[in-house]
GUVO-890158 format. One record per residue: residue in one letter; residue number from 1; x, y, z of N, C-alpha, C, O in turn. Coordinates in steps of 0.02 Angstrom, whole numbers, plus 50000, padded with zeros to 5 digits. Layout:
// GUVO-890158
- type|seq|n_x|n_y|n_z|ca_x|ca_y|ca_z|c_x|c_y|c_z|o_x|o_y|o_z
- a|NUM|X|Y|Z|X|Y|Z|X|Y|Z|X|Y|Z
...
This chain:
// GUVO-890158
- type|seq|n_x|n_y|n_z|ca_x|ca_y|ca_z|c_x|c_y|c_z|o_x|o_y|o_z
- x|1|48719|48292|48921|48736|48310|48989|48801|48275|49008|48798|48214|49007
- x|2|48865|48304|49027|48898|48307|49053|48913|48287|49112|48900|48330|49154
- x|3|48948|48216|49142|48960|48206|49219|49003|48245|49247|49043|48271|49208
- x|4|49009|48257|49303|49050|48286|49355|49106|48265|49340|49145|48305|49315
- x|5|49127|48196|49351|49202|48210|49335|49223|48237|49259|49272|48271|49243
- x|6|49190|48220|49233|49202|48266|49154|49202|48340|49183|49255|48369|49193
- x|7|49155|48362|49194|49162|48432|49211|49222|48468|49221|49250|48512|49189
- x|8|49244|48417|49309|49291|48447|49336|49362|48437|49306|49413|48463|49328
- x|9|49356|48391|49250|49430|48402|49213|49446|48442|49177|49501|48469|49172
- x|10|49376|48456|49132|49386|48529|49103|49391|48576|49132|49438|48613|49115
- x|11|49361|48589|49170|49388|48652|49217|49441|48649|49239|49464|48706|49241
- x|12|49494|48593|49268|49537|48593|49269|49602|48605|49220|49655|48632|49237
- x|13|49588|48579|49157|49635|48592|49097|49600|48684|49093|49638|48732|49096
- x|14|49556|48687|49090|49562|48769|49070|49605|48810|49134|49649|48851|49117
- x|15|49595|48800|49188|49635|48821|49241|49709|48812|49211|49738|48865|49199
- x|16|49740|48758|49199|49791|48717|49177|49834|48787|49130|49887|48815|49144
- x|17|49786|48800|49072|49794|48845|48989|49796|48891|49041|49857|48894|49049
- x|18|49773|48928|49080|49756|49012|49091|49829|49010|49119|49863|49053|49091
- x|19|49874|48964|49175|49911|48961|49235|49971|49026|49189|49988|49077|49218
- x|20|49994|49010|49116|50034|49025|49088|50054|49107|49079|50104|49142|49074
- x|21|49975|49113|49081|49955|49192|49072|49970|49247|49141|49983|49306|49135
- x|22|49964|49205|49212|49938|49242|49260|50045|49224|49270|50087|49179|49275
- x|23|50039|49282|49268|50110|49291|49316|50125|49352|49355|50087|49400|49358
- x|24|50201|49348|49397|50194|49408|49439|50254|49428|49401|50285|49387|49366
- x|25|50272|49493|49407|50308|49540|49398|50362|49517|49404|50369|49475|49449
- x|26|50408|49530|49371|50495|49513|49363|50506|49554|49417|50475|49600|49444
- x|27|50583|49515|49429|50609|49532|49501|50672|49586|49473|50718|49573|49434
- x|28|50658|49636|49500|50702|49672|49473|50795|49647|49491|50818|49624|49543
- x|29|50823|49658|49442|50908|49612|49464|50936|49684|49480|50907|49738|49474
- x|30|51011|49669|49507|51057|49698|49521|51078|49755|49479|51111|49726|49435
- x|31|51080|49829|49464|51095|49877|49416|51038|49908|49415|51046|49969|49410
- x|32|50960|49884|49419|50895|49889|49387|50872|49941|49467|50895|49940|49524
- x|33|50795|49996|49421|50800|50042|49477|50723|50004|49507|50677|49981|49474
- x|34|50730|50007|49574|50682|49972|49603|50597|50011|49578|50588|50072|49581
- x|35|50555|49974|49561|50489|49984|49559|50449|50032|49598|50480|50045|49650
- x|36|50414|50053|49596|50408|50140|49647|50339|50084|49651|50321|50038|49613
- x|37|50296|50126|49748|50243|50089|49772|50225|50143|49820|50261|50188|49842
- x|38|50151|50127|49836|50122|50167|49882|50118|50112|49960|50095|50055|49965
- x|39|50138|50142|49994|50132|50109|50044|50105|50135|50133|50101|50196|50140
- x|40|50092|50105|50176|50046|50126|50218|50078|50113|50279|50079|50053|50293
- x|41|50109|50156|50327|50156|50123|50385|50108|50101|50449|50075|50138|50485
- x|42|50113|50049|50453|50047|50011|50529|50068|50063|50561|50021|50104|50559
- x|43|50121|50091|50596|50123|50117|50661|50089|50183|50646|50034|50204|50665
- x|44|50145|50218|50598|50113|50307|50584|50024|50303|50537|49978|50344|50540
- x|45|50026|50271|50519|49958|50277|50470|49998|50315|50415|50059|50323|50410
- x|46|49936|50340|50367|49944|50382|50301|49958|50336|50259|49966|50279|50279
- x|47|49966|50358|50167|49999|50313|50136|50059|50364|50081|50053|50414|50044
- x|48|50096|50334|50094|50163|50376|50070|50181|50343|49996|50157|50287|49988
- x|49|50212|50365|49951|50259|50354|49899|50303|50313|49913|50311|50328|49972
- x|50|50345|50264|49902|50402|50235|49922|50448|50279|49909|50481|50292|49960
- x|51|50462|50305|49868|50531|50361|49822|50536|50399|49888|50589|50429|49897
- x|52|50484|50405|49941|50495|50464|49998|50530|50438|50050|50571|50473|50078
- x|53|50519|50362|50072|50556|50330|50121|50640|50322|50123|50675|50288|50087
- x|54|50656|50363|50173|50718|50352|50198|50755|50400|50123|50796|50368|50089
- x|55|50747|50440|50112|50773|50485|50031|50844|50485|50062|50867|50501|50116
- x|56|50874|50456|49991|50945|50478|49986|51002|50428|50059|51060|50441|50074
- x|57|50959|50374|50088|50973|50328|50099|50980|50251|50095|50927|50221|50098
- x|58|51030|50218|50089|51034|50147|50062|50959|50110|50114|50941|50133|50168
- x|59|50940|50074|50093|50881|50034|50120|50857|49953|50103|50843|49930|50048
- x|60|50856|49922|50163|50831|49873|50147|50767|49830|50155|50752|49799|50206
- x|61|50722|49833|50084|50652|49831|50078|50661|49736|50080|50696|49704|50041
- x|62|50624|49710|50131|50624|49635|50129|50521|49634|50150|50478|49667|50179
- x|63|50533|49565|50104|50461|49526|50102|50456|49473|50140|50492|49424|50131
- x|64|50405|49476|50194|50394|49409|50240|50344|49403|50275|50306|49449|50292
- x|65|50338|49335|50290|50261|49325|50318|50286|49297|50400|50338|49273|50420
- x|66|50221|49314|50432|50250|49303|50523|50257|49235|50544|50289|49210|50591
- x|67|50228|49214|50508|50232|49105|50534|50303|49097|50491|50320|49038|50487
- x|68|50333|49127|50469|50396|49082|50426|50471|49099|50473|50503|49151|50482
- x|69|50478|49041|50493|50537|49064|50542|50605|49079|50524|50648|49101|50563
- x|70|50616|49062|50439|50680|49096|50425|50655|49182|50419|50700|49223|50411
- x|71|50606|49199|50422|50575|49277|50416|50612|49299|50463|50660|49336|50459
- x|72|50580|49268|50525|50588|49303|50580|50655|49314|50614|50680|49359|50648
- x|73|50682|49231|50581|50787|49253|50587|50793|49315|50566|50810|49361|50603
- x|74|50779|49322|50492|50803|49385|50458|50779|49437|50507|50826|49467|50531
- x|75|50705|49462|50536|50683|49501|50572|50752|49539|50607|50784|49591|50606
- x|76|50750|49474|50639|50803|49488|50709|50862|49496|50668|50904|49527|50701
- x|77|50884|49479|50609|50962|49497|50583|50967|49572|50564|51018|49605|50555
- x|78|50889|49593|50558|50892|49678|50542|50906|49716|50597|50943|49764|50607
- x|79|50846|49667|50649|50877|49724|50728|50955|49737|50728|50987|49789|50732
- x|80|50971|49674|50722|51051|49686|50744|51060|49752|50699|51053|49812|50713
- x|81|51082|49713|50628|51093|49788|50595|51085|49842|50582|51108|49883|50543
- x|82|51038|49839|50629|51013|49907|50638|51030|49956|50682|51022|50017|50681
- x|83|51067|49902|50741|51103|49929|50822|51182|49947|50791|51211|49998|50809
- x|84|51206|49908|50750|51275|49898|50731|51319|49947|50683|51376|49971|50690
- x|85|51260|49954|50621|51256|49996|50587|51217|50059|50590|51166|50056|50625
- x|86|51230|50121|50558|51191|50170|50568|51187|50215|50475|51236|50220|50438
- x|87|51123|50237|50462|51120|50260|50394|51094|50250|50348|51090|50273|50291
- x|88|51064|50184|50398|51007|50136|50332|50951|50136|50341|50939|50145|50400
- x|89|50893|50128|50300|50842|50113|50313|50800|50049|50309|50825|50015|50264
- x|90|50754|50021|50334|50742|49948|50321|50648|49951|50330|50614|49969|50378
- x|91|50628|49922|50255|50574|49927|50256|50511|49856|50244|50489|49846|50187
- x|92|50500|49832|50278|50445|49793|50302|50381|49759|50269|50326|49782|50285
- x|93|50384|49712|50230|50350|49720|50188|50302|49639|50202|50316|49590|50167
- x|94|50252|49635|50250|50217|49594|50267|50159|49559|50213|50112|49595|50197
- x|95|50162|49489|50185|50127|49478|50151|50093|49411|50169|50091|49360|50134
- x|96|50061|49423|50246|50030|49396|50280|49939|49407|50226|49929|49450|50183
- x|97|49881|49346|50252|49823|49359|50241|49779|49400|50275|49728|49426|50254
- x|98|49814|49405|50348|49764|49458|50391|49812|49505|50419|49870|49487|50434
- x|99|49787|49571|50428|49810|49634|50443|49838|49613|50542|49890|49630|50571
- x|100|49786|49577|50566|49815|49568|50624|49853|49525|50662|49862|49519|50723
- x|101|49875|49490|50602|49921|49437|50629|49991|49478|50621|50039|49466|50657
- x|102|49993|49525|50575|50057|49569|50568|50058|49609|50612|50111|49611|50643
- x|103|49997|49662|50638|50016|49691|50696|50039|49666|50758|50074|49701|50795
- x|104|50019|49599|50776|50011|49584|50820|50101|49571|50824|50140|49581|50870
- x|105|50109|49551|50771|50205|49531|50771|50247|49587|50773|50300|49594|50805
- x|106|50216|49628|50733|50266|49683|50754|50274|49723|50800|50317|49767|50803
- x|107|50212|49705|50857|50225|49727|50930|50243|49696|50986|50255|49721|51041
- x|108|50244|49620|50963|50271|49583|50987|50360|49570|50986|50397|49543|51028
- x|109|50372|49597|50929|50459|49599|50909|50478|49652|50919|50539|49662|50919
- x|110|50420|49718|50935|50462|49766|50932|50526|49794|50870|50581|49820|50875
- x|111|50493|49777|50827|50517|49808|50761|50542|49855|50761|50495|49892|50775
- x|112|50601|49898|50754|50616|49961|50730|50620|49994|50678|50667|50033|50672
- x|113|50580|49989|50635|50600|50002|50569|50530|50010|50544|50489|49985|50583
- x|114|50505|50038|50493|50447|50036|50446|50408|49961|50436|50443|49913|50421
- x|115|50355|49954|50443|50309|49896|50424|50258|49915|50394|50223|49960|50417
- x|116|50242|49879|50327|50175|49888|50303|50178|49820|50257|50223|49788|50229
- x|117|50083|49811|50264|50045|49757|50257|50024|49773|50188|49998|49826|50172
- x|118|50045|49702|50132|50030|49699|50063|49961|49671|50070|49952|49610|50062
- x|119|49920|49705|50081|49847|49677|50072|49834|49630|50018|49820|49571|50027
- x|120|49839|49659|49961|49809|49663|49899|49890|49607|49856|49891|49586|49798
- x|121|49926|49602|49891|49998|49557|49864|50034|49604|49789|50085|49588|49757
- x|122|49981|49675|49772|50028|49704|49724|50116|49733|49728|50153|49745|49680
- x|123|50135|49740|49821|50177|49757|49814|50234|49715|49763|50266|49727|49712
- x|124|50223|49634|49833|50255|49593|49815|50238|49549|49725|50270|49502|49702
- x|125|50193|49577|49700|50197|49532|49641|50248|49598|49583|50290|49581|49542
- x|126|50230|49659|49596|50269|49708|49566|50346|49679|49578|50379|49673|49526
- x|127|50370|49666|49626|50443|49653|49630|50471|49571|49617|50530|49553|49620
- x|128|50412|49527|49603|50418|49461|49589|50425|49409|49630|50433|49350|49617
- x|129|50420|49448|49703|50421|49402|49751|50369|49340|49755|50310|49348|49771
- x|130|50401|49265|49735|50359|49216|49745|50375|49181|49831|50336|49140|49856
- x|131|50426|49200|49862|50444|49156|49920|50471|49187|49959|50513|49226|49936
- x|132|50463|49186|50030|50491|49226|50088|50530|49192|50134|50511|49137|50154
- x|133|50595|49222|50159|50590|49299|50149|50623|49321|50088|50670|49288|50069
- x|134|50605|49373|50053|50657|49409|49976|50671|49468|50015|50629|49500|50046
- x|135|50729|49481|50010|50765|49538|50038|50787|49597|49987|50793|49567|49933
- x|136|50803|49671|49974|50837|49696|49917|50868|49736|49958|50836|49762|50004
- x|137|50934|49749|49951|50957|49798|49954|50958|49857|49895|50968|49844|49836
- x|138|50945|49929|49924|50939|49949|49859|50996|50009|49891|51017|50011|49949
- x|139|51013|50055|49835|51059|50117|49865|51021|50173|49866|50965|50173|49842
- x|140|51050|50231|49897|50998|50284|49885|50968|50302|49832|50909|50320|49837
- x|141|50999|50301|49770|50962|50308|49721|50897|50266|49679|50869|50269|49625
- x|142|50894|50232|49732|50844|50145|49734|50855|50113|49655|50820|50099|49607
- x|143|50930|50109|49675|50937|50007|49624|50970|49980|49647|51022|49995|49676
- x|144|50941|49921|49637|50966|49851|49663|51041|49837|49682|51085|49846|49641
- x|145|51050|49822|49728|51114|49818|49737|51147|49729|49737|51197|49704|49711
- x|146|51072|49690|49793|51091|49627|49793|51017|49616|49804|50980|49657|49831
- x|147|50995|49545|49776|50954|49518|49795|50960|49465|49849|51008|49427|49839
- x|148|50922|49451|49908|50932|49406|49972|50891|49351|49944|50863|49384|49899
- x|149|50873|49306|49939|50825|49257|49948|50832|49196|50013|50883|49166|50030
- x|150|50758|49188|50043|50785|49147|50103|50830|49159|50165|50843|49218|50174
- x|151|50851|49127|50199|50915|49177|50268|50940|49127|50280|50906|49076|50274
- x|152|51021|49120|50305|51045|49079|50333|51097|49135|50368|51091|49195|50359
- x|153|51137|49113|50399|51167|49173|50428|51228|49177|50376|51276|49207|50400
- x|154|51236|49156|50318|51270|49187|50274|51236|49246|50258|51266|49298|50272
- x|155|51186|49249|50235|51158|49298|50220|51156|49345|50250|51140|49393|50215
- x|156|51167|49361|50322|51167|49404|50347|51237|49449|50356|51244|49510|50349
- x|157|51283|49399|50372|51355|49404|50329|51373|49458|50299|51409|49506|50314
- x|158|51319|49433|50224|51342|49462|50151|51307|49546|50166|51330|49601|50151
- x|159|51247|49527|50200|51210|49588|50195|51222|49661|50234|51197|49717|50230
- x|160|51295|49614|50292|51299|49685|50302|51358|49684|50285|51385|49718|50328
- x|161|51403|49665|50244|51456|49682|50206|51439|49727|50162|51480|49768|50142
- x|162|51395|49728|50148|51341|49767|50070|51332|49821|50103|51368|49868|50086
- x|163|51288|49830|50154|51294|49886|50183|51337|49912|50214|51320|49962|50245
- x|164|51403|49892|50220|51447|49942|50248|51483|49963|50192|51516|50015|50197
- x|165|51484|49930|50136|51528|49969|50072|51484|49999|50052|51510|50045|50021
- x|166|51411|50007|50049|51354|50074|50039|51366|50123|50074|51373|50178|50047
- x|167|51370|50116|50141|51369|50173|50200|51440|50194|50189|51448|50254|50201
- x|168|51483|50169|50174|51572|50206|50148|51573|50243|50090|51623|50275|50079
- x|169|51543|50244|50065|51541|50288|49994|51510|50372|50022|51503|50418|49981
């Protein structure tokens, strides 16, 4: 018989061996065509294809959770670009634990743009997102154009420099 703390070290080293195995999905880079997903818009309902959102427009798909306050910078750096610019699309990708802490934010911010809730975290592990906010710009033909990680108002900067040499073409 086996003590407890014996136990719990083995279980711990086997936890330890498995960690190697369990990973998320590579982040797709710059050139690469973004990962196709089914997704579910809070406001409209249904669940759509991604390949259908915003077709044949540049878009920017960002990952974030509502307690993280560089999120919510970015939030508000989309409104802007969203008033400033015209032609893009920007899609919402909440990877909160409960469904109603996201609604509750995005009626509270008044969001303009698409929101939907990664229940299940497959969106974000498909695209490799380990940390929020991850931003992509992608072009209409959905590849990568830039990856965002994090916000500072450089980033916002860069991001709509990106999008205005997308929207000029």
């Amino acid at each position: 018989m086996t003590c407890p703390l014996v136990r719990s070290i083995i279980g711990l080293l086997c936890v330890l061996l498995l960690l190697p195995s369990i990973s998320l999905g590579s982040t797709p880079t710059v050139g690469e065509q973004a990962p196709p997903f089914m997704y579910s818009d809070l406001n409209a309902g249904g669940v759509s294809p991604f390949e259908t959102f915003e077709r044949n427009r540049p878009i920017v798909l960002t990952f974030l959770q509502t307690a993280c306050r560089s999120c919510h910078r970015e939030m508000l750096a989309l409104k802007r670009l969203k008033v400033e610019l015209e032609g893009f699309g920007v899609m919402a990708v909440f990877i909160d634990m409960t469904v109603r802490n996201v609604k509750k934010y995005v009626e509270e911010n008044e969001l303009p743009f698409v929101c939907t809730w990664d229940s299940s975290g497959e969106i974000a592990e498909t695209y490799g997102v380990s940390f929020s906010p991850t931003s992509f710009l992608l072009d209409a033909e959905r590849k990568v154009v830039n990856v965002y990680r994090g916000f500072h108002p450089g980033v916002e900067r860069t991001m709509k420099s990106d999008l205005e040499g997308l929207l000029a073409r």
